[in-house]
N, C-alpha and C positions, 0 to 999 in steps of 0.2 A: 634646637640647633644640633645638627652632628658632630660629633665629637671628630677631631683632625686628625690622622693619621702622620705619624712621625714618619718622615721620607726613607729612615733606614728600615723600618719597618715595611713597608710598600713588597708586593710580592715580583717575586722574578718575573723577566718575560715566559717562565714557562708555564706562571701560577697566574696568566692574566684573564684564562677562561673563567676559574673562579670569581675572579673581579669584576669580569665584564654579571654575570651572575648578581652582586650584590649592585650595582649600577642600574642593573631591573629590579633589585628586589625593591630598592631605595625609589626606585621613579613610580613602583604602584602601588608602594602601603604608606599608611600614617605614618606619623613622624613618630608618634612613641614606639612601634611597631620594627621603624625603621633604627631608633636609636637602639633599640634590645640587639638588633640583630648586626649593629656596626661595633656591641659590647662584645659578642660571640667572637667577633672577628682577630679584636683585638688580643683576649684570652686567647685564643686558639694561635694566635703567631706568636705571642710572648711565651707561649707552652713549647713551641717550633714546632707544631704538630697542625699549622693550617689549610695542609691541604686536604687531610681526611676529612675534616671538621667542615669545611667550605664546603664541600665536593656533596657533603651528605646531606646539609641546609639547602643547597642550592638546587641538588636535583626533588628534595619534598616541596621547594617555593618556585621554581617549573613547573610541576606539575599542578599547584593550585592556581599558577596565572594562566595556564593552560585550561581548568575547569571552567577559569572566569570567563576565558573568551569563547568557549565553546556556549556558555549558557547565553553570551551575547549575540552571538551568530545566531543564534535556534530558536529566542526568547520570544520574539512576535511571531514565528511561525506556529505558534501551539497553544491549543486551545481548550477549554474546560466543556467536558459535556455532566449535564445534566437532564435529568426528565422522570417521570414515574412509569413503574410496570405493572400489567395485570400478570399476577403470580397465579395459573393454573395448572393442572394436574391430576394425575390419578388421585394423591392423599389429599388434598384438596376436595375433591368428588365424592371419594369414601366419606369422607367426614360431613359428606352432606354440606359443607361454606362455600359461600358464592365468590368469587375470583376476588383475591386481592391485591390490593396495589400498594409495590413497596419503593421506596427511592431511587433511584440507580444515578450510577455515577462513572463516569468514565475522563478519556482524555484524544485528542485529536490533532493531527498534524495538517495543517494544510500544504497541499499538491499543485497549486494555482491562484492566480493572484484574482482570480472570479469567483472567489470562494468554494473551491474545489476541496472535500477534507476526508485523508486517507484513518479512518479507526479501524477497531476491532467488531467485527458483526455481531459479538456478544452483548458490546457497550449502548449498540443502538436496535437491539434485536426487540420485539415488543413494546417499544416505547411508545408513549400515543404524543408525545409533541416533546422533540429534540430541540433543548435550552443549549447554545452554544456563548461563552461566551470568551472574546477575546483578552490578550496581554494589556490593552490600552483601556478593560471594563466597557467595552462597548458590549452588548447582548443579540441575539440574533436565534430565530426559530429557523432550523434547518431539516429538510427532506431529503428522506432517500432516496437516490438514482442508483444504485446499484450494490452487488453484494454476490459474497461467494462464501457458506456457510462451512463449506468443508476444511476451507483454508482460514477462517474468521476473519475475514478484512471483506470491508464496506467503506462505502463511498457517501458520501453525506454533503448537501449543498445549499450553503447561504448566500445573499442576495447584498455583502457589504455595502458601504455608503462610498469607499474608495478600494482603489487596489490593495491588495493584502502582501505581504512578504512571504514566499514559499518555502520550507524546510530544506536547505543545504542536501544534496542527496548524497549519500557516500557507498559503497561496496563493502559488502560481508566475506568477499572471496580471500582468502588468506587471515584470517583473523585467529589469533592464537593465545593459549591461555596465558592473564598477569599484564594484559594490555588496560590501560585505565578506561574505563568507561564512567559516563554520567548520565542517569535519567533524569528525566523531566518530566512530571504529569500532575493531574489533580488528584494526591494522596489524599485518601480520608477525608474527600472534598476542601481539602487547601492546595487553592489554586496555584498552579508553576511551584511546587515544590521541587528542590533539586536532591538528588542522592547521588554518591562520586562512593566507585567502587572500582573492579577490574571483570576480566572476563574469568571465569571460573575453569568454564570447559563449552566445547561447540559440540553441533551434532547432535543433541538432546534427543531422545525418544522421550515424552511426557504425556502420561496418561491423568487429565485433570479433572473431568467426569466421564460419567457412564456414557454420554452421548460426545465428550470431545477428547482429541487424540492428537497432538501434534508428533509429527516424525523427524523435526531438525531444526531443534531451537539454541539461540546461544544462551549459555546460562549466565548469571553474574552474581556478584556478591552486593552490588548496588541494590539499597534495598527499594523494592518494588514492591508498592502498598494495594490494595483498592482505593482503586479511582485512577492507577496508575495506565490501566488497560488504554492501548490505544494512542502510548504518549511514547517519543524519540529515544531509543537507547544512540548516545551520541559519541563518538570518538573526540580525540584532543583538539581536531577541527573544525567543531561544531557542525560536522556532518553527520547526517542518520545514518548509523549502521544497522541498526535493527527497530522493529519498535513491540514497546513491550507489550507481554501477554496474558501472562500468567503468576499467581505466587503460591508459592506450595504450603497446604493446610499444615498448619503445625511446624512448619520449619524455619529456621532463621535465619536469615544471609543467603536465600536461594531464592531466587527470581528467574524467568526466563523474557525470552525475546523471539521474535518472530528474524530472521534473517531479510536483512535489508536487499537483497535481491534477488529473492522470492516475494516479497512484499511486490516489487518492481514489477515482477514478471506479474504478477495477479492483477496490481492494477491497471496496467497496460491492454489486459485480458476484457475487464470492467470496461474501460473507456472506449473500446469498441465496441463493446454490447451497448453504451450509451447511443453514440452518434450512428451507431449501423443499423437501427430503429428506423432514420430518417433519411438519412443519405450512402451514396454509394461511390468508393475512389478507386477498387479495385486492387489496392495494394494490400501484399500481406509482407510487412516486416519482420525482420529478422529477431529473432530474441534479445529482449534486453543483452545488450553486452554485460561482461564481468570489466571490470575496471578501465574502462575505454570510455571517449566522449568526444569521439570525432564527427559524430552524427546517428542518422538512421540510415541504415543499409537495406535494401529493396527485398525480400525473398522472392517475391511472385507476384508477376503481375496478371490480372485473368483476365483473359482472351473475351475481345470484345467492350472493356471495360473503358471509364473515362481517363484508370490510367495508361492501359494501353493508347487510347487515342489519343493522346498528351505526349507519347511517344518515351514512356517510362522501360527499363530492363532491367529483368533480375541482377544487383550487384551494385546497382546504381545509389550511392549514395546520398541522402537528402542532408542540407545542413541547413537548410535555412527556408522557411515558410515567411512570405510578406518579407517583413522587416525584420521578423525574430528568430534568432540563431538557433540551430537544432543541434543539441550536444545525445542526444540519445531516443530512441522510440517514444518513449514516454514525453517527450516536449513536441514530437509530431502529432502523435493523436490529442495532448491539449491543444496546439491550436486545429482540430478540427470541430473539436466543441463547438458546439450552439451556431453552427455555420448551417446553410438554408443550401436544398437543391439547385441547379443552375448557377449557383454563385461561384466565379472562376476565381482560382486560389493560385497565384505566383508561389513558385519552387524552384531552388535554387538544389542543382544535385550536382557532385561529382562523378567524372566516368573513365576512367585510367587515367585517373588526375587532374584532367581537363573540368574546368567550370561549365555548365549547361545551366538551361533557364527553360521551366517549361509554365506549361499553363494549364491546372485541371480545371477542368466543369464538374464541380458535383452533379451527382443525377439521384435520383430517386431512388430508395433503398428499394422499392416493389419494381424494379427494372434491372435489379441483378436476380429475381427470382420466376422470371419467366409466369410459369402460371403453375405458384408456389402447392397446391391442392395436388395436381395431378404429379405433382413431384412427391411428393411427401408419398400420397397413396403408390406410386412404382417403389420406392426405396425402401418405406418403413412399412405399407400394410396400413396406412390413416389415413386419416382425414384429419383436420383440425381447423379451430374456431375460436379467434381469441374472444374471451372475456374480458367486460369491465372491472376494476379492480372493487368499482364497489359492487358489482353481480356479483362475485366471485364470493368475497366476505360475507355477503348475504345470504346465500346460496350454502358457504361450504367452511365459512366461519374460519380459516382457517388461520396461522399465523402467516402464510408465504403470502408476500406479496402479488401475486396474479399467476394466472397461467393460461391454457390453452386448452378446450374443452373438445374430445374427442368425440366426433358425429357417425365417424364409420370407423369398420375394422376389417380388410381385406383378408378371408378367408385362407387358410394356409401362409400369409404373410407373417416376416419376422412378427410385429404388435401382438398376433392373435397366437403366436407359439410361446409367448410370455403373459397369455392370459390378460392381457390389455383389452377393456371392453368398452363398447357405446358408453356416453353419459360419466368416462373417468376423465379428469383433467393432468394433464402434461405440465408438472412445476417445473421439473429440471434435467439437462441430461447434462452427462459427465461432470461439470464440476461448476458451469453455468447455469441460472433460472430462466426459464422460457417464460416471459411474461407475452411476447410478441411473434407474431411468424417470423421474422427476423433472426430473432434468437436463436431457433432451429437452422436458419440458413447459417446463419455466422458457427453454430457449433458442429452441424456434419463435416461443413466446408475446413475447419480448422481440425476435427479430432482425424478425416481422413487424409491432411498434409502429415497428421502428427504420426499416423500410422496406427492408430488407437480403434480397437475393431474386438468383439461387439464394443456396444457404448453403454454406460449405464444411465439410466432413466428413472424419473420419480414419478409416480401417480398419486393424486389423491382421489379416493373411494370414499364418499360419505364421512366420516369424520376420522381416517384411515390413512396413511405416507406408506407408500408400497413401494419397491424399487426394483428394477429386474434390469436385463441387458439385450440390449435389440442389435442382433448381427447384420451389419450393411453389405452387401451385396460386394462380389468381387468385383466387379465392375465399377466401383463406386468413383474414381476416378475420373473412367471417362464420360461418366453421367455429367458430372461437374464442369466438363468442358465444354461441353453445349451451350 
């Protein structure tokens, strides 16, 4: 029972913010919990000194019913990975030992309620069968569609029994140090562990191995364990602002995060290297917004395409595919997923205000590339050949997931001036993997909007990653308009 407050003692109307304060504190803790803290109250007004005293209890007991609801918002979107790695290498091979395989452990947020799940490419890099399991202990083996190693975020996709809940998405733009944060991931392989901390400092340069480099991570004092990689650093909204990355060897209360709208821009990046494999809409959207959610805005639509024929213009707004609202680029390209050529797609777009309704046709991804060989050989000096992913492995053993095996090499062409030869395979150029001729189409057509000239390029030679930069032709523009 709470103890009653004597009516002379009751705070002024100017001390009612306080109260209202201890009226939430009372409505969501125990009652012994609650009766300590109706004890403080009464000290602190019999002392006449209730208002410092309230004012200080109230803003520490905010801030943890604030952790609580952010861990409720976030809690089924997030996910435990597990799986084993083959551990190879140079000291490895000196030492004459055959590969070994050690535990791995990470953490995942899911992006779509089809089991779409955005991690870190370190978490799922090597692994030979990705253990996912969810908040409700359901389990599920999930595979890779896609990944960008430079950035470490990969995309990872299970096959649920129902719809999943997707992770709150929040903005990293204005984020300043001494703001509360709380991570969420599988620490030390215990699952959904929570840590509540602040932001430390943004902007990070972190150099964490020889081979990875991050150039603008938020830091925090929340501690972020192994196992944590891959899992939501969340603001007091149960929104993702960042998710985390890294934890520095030897240090304590120093954790980092990948920035939540960078994260955005990448996998937005991903989910059309997914769907641009198979089909074709012609639109190129605008960058993820910074703290907007009015929709997706049109940047370009390409001549001749199905969205030009759909009657789409740059600036044109989309909010709404079928039935499901579009608060940003990233809820356009998920509902384009796992959608099939010829199948027409209701879009609802604004255009100086005004509502419009159109109708695309998907079409076939190999009908925005004309006759993709003789393109490649004018612009790049190639030829290319996709490989199967199990040719590839077998062939060239490699860890990239596939690529694209070079058959010629045009004489005096960009390829052949960066020493690009017959029989080398094409993993990746600029900051995407070419597993598909697609690939390349989706990455010239995007690095020459972006102005990014030469492009850099990965070969693998025999058991070898080579990298060099192929200069596109000034023309390259209007090649594209064809």
């Amino acid at each position: 029972m709470m103890p009653e407050l004597h009516p002379r003692n009751l705070p002024s109307p100017a001390r009612w913010v306080s109260n209202d304060c201890f009226s939430r504190l009372c409505a969501g803790r125990g009652k012994w919990s609650g009766f300590l803290f109706s004890c403080l109250v009464i000290l602190a007004t019999w002392c006449g000194s209730n208002n410092g005293v309230l004012s200080l209890v109230c803003a520490a007991t905010a801030e943890e019913i604030d952790s609580v609801r952010a861990l409720q918002r976030a809690w089924h979107a997030v996910v435990s990975i597990r799986g084993e790695k083959r551990l190879e290498g140079a000291v490895i091979a000196a030492r004459g030992e055959s590969a070994r395989r050690i535990a791995g452990m990470g953490t995942g947020v899911i992006i779509d309620p089809r089991g779409y799940i955005v991690t870190n490419h370190h978490v799922v890099d090597g692994v030979q069968e990705i253990q996912v399991s969810l908040a409700n202990g359901k389990e599920y083996i999930a595979r890779r569609v896609a990944r960008d190693a430079e950035t470490d975020i990969a995309i990872i996709k299970i096959d649920p029994d129902e719809p999943l809940q997707p992770i709150a998405w929040g903005t990293s733009s204005g984020l300043l140090p001494g703001e509360p944060v709380v991570a969420l991931g599988n620490a030390y392989g215990y699952q959904h562990t929570a840590t509540r901390g602040i932001i430390s400092a943004v902007h990070r340069a972190v150099q964490v191995t020889d081979a990875q480099f991050y150039d603008d991570l938020i830091q925090t004092d929340a501690s972020i364990n192994p196992g944590n990689s891959g899992g939501p650093l969340l603001n007091r909204q149960g929104e993702m602002i960042g998710l985390n990355v890294a934890v520095r060897a030897g240090a304590q209360g120093i954790g980092f995060a990948i920035p939540a709208d960078k994260v955005a821009a990448v996998v937005n990046q991903l989910l059309v290297s997914i769907y641009s494999e198979r089909i074709w809409t012609g639109l190129v959207l605008e960058p993820e917004p910074t703290g907007r959610s009015d929709g997706a805005r049109v940047e370009k639509v390409a001549e001749g395409s199905p969205a030009a024929e759909a009657g789409f213009r740059a600036g044109d707004l989309i909010v709404e595919v079928g039935d499901s609202p579009i608060s940003r680029p990233m809820d356009f390209h998920r509902s384009i997923l796992e959608r099939s050529p010829g199948e027409l797609v209701r879009i609802a777009a604004l255009r100086d205000g005004e509502r419009h309704s159109f109708e695309l046709k998907l079409r076939s991804a190999e009908e925005s590339r004309g006759k993709p060989s003789d393109w490649y050989w004018e612009l790049l000096g190639l030829r290319l050949e996709p490989l199967s992913q199990a040719e590839f492995r077998q062939r060239f053993g490699s860890r990239y997931r596939g690529g694209l095996l070079v058959t010629a090499v045009r004489v005096g062409g960009p390829a052949a001036q960066q020493g690009i030869q017959p029989g080398d395979v094409l993993v990746g150029m600029h900051i995407w993997e070419t597993v598909a001729l697609s690939n390349v189409d989706y990455v010239i057509r995007r690095v020459a909007a972006d102005g990014v000239n030469p492009v850099k390029v990965y070969i693998v030679r025999g058991t070898e990653t080579y990298y060099g930069y192929l200069s596109l032709p000034e023309t390259i523009r209007t090649a594209l308009q064809k």
